[in-house]
VEXTIRO-382945 format. One line per field, with one value per residue: residue number from 0; x, y, z of N, C-alpha, C, O in turn. Coordinates in steps of 0.1 Angstrom, whole numbers, plus 2048, in hexadecimal, padded with zeros to 3 digits. Example, Ala and Ser with C-alpha at 12.3 -4.5 7.8 and 13.67 -1.06 7.14 Angstrom:
REM residues 2
num	c(0, 1)
n_xx	c(884, 880)
n_yy	c(7C7, 7EA)
n_zz	c(84E, 847)
ca_xx	c(87B, 889)
ca_yy	c(7D3, 7F5)
ca_zz	c(84E, 847)
c_xx	c(884, 881)
c_yy	c(7DF, 800)
c_zz	c(84E, 84F)
o_xx	c(88E, 886)
o_yy	c(7DF, 80B)
o_zz	c(855, 850)
This chain:
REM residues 111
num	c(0, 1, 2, 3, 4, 5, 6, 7, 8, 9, 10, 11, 12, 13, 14, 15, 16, 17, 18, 19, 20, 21, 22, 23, 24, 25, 26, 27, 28, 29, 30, 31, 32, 33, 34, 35, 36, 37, 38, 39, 40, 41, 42, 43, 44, 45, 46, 47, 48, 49, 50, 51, 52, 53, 54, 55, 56, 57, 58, 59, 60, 61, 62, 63, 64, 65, 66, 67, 68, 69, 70, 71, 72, 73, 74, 75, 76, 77, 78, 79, 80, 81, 82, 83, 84, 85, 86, 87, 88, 89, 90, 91, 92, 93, 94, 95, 96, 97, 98, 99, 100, 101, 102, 103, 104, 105, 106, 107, 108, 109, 110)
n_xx	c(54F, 54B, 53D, 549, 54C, 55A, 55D, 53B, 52A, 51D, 502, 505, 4EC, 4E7, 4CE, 4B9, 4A0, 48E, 474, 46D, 45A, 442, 449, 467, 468, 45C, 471, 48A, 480, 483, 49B, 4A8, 49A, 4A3, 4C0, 4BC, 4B5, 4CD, 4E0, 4D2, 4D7, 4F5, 514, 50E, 4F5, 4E7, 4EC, 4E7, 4D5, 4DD, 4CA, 4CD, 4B2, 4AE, 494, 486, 466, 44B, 456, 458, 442, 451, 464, 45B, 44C, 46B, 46D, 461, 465, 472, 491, 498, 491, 4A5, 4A8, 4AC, 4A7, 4BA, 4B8, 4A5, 49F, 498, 4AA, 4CA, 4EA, 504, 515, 507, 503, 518, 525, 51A, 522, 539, 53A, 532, 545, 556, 54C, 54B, 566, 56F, 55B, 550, 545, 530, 52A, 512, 4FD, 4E2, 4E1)
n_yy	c(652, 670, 687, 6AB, 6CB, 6DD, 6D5, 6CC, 6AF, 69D, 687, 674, 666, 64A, 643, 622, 61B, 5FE, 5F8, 5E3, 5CD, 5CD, 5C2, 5C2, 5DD, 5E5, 5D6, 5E5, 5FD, 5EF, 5F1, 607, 613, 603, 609, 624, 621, 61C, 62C, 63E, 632, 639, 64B, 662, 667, 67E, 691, 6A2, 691, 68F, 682, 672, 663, 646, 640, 62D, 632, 641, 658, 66D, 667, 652, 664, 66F, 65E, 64F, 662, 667, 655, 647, 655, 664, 67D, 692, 694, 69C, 69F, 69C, 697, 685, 671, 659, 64C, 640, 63E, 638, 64A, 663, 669, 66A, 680, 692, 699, 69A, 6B4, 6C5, 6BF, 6CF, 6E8, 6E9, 6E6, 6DF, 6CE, 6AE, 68B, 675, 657, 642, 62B, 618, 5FE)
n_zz	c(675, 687, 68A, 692, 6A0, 690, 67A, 662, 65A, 640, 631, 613, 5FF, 5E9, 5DB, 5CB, 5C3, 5B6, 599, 591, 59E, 5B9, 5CE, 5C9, 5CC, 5E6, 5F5, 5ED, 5FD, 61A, 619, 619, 634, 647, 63F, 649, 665, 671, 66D, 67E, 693, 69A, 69B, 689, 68C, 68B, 66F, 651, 63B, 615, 5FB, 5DE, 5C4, 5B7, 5A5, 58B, 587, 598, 59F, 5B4, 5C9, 5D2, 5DF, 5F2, 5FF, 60B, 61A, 62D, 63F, 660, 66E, 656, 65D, 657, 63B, 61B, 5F7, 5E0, 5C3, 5AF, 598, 57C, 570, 575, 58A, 5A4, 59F, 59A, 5B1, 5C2, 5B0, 5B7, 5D5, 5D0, 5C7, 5DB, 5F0, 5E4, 5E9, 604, 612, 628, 636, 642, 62F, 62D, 617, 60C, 600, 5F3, 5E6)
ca_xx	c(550, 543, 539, 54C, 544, 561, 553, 533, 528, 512, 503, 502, 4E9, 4E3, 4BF, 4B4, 497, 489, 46A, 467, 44E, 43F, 455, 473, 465, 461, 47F, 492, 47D, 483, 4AB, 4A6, 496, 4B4, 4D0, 4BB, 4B4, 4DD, 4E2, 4CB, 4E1, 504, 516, 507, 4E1, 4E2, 4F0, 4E1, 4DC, 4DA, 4CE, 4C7, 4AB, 4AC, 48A, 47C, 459, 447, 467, 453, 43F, 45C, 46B, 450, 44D, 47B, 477, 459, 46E, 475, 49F, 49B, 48C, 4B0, 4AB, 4AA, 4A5, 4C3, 4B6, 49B, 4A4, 491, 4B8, 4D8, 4F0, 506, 51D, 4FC, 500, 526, 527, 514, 52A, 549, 538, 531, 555, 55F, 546, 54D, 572, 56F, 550, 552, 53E, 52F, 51F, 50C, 4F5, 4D3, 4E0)
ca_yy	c(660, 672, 697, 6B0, 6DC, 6E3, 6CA, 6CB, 6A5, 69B, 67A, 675, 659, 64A, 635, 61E, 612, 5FB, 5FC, 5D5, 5CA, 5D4, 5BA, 5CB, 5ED, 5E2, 5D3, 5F1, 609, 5EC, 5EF, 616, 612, 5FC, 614, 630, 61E, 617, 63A, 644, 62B, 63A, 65B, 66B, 667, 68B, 699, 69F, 689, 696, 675, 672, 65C, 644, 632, 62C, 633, 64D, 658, 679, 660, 64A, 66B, 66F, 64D, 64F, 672, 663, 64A, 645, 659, 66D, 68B, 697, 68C, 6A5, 69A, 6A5, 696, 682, 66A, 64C, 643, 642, 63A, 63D, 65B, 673, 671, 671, 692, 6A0, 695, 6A0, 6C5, 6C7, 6C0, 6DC, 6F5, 6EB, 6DE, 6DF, 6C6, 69F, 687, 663, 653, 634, 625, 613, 5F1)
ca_zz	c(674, 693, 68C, 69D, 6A3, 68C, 66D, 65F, 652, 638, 630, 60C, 600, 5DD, 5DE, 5C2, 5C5, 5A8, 598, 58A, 5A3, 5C2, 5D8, 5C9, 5D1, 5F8, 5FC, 5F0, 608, 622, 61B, 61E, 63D, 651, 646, 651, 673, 674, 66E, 68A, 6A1, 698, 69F, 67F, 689, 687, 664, 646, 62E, 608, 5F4, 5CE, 5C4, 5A4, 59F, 57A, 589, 5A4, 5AC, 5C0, 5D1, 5DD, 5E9, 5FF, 60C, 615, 622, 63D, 646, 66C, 66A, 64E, 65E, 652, 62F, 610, 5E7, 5D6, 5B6, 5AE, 58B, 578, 56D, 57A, 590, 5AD, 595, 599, 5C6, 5C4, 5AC, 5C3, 5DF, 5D5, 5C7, 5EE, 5F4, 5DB, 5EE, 611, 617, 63C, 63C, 63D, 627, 628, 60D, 60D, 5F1, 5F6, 5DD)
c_xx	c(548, 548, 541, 546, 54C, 560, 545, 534, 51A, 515, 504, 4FE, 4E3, 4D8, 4BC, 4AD, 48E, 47D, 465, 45B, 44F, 445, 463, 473, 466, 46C, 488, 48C, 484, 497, 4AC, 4A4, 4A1, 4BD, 4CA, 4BC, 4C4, 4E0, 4E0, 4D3, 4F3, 503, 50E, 4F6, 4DF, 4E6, 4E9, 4E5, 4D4, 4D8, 4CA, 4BF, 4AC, 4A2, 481, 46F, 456, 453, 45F, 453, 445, 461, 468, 450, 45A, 475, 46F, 45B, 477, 489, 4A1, 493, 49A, 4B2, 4A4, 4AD, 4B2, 4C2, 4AD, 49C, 49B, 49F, 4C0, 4E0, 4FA, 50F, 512, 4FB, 511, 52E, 522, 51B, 537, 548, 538, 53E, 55D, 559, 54B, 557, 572, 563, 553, 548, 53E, 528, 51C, 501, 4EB, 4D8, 4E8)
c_yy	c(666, 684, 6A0, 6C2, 6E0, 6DF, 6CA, 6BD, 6A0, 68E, 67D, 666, 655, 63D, 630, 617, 60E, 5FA, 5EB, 5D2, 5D2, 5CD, 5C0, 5DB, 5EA, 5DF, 5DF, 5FB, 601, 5F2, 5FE, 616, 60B, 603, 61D, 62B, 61C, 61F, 643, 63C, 631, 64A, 661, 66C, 679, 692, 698, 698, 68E, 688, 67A, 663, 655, 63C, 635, 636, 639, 651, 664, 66D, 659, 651, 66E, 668, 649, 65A, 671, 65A, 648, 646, 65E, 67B, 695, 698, 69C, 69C, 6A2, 6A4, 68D, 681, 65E, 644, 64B, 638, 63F, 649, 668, 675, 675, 67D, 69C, 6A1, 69F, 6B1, 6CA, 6C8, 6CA, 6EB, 6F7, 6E1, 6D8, 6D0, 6B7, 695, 679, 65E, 644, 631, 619, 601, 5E8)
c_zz	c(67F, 693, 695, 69A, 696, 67D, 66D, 655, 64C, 630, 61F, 604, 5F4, 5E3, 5D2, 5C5, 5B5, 5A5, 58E, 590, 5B1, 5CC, 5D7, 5CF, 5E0, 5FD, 5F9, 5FA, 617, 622, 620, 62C, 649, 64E, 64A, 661, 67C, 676, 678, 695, 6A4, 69B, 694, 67C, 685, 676, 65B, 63C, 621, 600, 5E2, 5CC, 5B7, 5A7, 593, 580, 595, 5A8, 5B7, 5CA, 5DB, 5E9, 5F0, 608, 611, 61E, 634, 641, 657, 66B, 65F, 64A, 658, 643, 624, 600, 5E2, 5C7, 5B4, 59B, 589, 573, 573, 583, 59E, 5AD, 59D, 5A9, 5C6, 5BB, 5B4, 5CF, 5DE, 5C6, 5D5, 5F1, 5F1, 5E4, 5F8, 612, 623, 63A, 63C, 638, 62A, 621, 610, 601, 5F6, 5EF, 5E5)
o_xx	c(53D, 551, 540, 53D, 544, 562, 540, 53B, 50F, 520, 505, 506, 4D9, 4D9, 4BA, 4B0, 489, 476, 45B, 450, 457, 446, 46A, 47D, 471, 471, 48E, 495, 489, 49D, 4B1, 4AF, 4A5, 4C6, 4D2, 4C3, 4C6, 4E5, 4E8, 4D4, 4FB, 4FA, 505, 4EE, 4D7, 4DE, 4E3, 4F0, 4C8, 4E2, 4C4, 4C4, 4AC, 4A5, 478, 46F, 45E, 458, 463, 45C, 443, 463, 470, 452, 45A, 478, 472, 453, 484, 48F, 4AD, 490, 497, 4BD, 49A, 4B5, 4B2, 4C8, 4AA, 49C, 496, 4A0, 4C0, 4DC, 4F8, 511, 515, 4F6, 515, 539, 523, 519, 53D, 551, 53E, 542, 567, 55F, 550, 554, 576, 568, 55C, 53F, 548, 51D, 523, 4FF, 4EF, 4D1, 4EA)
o_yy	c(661, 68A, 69C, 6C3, 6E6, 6E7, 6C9, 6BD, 6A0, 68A, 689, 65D, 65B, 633, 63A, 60D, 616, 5FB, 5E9, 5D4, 5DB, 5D5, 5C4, 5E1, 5ED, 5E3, 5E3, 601, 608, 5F6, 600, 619, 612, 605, 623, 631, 61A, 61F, 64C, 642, 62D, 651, 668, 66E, 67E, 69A, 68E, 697, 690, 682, 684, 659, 65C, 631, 63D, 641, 638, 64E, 663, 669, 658, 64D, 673, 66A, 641, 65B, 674, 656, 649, 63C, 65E, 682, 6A1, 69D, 6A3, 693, 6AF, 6AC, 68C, 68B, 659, 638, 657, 62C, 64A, 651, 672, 67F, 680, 681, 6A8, 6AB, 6A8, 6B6, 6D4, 6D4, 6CF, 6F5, 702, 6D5, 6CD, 6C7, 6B5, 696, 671, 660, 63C, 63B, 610, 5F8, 5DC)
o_zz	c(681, 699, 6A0, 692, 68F, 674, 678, 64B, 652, 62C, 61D, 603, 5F2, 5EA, 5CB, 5CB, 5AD, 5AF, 587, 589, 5B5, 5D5, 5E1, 5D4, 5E6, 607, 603, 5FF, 61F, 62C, 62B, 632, 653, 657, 652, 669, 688, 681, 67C, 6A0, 6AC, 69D, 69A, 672, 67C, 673, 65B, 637, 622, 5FE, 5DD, 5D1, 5AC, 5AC, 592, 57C, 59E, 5B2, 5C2, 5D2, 5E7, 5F4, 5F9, 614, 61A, 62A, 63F, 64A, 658, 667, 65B, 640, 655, 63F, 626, 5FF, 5E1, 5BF, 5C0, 593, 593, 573, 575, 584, 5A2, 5B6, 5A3, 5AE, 5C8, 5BE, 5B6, 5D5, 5E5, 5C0, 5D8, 5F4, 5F6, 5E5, 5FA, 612, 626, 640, 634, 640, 62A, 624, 617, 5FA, 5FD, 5F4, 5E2)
């Protein structure tokens, strides 16, 4: 998808990051961390991305430690959950679609 004047595109990004151990916790920030860096290599380094957050535990804190993540100076909380799934990024996705017809949408998921 490659952005044009007449489209407005928005990422939209579901993150789970788990809260069993602290190896699991890093490797989910590390997986965060390579699609943002992918993101930042592709036409769509620029657009915003709207993510929703599911982790059991600190979830603020997590959202802190994505949002200062080298490619997600773009990045906004659209929800911030201890449960769920990837239903609670793609209702919000396709409410977007209902607001703004004209725009185009890519989703991607942290698992």
């Amino acid at each position: 998808i490659t952005p044009t004047p007449e489209h407005n595109t928005v990422l939209f990004y579901n993150i789970f990051v788990p809260s069993n151990t602290k190896k699991q916790k890093e490797q989910a920030i590390d997986i965060v961390t390579e699609q943002l860096h992918t993101i930042q290599q592709s036409a769509i380094k620029d657009v915003p991305i709207r993510y929703v957050l599911v982790a059991p535990n600190q979830t603020s804190q997590i959202a802190q430690q994505i949002e200062a993540l080298p490619g997600c100076q773009n990045c906004k909380a659209i929800r911030q959950v201890r449960q769920g799934n990837e239903e609670l990024t793609l209702n919000q996705l396709h409410h977007h679609c209902h607001q703004h017809p004209n725009d185009r949408v890519v989703y991607i998921h942290s698992k």
